[in-house]
C-alpha positions as CSV (number, residue, x, y, z in Angstrom):
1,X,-6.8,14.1,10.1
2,X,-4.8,15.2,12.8
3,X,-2.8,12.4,15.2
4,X,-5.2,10.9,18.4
5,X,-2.2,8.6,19.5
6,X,0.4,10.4,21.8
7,X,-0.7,13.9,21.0
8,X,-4.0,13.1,23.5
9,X,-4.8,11.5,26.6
10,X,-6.4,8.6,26.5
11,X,-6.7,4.5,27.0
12,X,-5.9,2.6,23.8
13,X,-5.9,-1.3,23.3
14,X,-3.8,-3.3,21.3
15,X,-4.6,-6.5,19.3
16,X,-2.0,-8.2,16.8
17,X,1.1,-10.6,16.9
18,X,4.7,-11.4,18.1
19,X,7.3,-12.7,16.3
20,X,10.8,-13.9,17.4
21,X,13.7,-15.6,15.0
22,X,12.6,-18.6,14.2
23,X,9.8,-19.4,16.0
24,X,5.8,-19.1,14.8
25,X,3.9,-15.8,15.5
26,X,2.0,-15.7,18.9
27,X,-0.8,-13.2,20.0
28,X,-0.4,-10.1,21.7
29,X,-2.5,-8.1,23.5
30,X,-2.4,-5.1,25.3
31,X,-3.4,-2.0,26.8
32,X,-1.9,2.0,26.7
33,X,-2.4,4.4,29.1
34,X,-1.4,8.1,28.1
35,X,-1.4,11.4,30.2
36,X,0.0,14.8,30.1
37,X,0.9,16.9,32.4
38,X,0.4,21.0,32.1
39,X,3.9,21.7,31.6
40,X,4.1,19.6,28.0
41,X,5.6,16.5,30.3
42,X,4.0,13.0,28.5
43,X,3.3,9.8,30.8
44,X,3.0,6.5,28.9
45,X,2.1,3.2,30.3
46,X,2.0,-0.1,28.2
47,X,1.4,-3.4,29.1
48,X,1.9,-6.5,26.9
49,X,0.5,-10.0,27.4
50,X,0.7,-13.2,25.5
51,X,-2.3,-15.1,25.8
52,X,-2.2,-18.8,25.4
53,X,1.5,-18.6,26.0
54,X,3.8,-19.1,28.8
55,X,5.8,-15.8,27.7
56,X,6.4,-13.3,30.3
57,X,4.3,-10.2,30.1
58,X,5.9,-7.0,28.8
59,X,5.7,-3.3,30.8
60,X,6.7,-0.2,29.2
61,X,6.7,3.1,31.4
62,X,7.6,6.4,29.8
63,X,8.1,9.9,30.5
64,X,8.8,12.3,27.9
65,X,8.6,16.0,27.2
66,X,6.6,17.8,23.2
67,X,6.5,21.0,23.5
68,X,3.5,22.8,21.6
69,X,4.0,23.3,17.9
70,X,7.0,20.9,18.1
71,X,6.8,17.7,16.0
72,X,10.1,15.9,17.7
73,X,10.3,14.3,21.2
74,X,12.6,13.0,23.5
75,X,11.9,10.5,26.1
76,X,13.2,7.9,28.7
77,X,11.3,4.2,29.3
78,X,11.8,1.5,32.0
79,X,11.5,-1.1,29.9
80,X,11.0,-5.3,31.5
81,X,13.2,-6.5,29.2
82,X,15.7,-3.9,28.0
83,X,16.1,-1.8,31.0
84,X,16.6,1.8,31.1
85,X,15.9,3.1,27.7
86,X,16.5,6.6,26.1
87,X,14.8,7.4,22.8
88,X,13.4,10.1,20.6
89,X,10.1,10.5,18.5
90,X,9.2,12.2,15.3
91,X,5.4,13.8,15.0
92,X,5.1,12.8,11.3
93,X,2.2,13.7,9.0
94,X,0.3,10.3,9.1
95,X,3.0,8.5,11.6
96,X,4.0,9.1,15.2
97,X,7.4,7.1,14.7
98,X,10.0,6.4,17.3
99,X,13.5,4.8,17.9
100,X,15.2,4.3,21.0
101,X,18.7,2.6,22.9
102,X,19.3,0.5,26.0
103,X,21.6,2.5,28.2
104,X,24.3,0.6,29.7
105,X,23.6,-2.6,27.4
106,X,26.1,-5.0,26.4
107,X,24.0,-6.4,23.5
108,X,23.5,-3.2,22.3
109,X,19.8,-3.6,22.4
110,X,17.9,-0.5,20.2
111,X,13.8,-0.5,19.3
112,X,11.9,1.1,16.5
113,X,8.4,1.5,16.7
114,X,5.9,2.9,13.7
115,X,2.4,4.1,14.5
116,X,0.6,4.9,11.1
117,X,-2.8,6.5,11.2
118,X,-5.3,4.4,9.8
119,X,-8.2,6.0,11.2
120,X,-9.4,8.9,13.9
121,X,-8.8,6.2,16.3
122,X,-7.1,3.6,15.2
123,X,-3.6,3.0,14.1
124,X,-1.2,-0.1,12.5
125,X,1.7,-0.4,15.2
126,X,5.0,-2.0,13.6
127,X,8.1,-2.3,16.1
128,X,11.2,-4.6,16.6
129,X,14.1,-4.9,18.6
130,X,17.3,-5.3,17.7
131,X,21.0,-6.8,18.9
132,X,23.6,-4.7,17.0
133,X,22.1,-4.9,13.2
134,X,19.7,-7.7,13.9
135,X,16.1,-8.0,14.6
136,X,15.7,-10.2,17.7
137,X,11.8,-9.3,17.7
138,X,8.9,-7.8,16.2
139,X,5.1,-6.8,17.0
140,X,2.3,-5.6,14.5
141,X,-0.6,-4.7,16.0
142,X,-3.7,-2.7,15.5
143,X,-3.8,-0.1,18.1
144,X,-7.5,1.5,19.1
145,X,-8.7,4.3,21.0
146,X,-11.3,3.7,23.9
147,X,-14.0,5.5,24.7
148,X,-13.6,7.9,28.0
C-alpha cells in the first residue's frame, strides 16, 4: 500500500478527540485540504473545530517542498495558536510522521504529529504539543479521504 495522505491531492476529514492536562477529552472535527504545485511545492490547509464546546477553532496553513523519490520534507506553518512554525517530515513505510518548533517562542512550543496508514484512505492521526519536555495537548483522530 502506498501512502494517499500528503503524497496526493485531495480533501480529507477528521473525526476523533482533544485532550489537554487535566481536563476530560472533547471532540474534534475537521477538515484537510492538500495541493501541489508542479515544482514538488506542497500546500496544506487544516481546520479544527470543537463542537459542543466554547474552544476556539484551530487553522493550520502549510507550505512545504518533497521532492520526487525523496522520503524527507521540510516545511513552514502559520499556526493559530503557536505562530510561525518550522518543521520537517519523514515519508515512512506505513507512517507519514512529522515534528516541528515555534520560531521566536518563549515557551518553547514544539508538535509531533503521526499519521499511520490504516487503510487506502484512511489513517490514525496521533499529535501533541509540547512546552519544553511537556505535553500541553494532544489529538487522536481518524483521518479519511473524500471522494473528488
Amino acid at each position: 500500500m502506498s501512502h494517499t495522505f500528503l503524497m496526493e491531492a485531495g480533501r480529507w476529514t477528521l473525526q476523533g478527540n482533544w485532550l489537554e492536562r487535566d481536563t476530560l477529552p472533547i471532540a474534534v472535527k475537521g477538515k484537510i485540504l492538500i495541493a501541489w504545485s508542479r515544482d514538488n511545492w506542497f500546500t496544506m490547509v487544516t481546520k479544527l473545530i470543537f463542537p459542543g464546546s466554547d474552544r476556539e477553532e484551530i487553522s493550520l496553513q502549510y507550505r512545504g517542498r518533497l521532492n520526487s523519490g525523496d522520503r524527507q520534507y521540510t516545511f513552514v506553518l502559520q499556526h493559530s495558536l503557536l505562530g510561525r512554525v518550522e518543521g520537517e517530515g519523514w515519508i515512512a513505510p506505513d507512517s507519514v510522521v512529522q515534528r516541528y518548533w515555534a520560531l521566536g517562542d518563549r515557551q518553547r512550543r514544539t508538535g509531533f504529529e503521526t499519521m499511520h496508514q490504516l487503510a487506502d484512505s484512511k489513517y490514525c492521526m496521533t499529535s501533541s504539543i509540547l512546552s519544553g519536555h511537556q505535553i500541553n495537548s494532544m489529538m487522536e483522530a481518524i483521518v479519511m479521504r473524500q471522494a473528488d
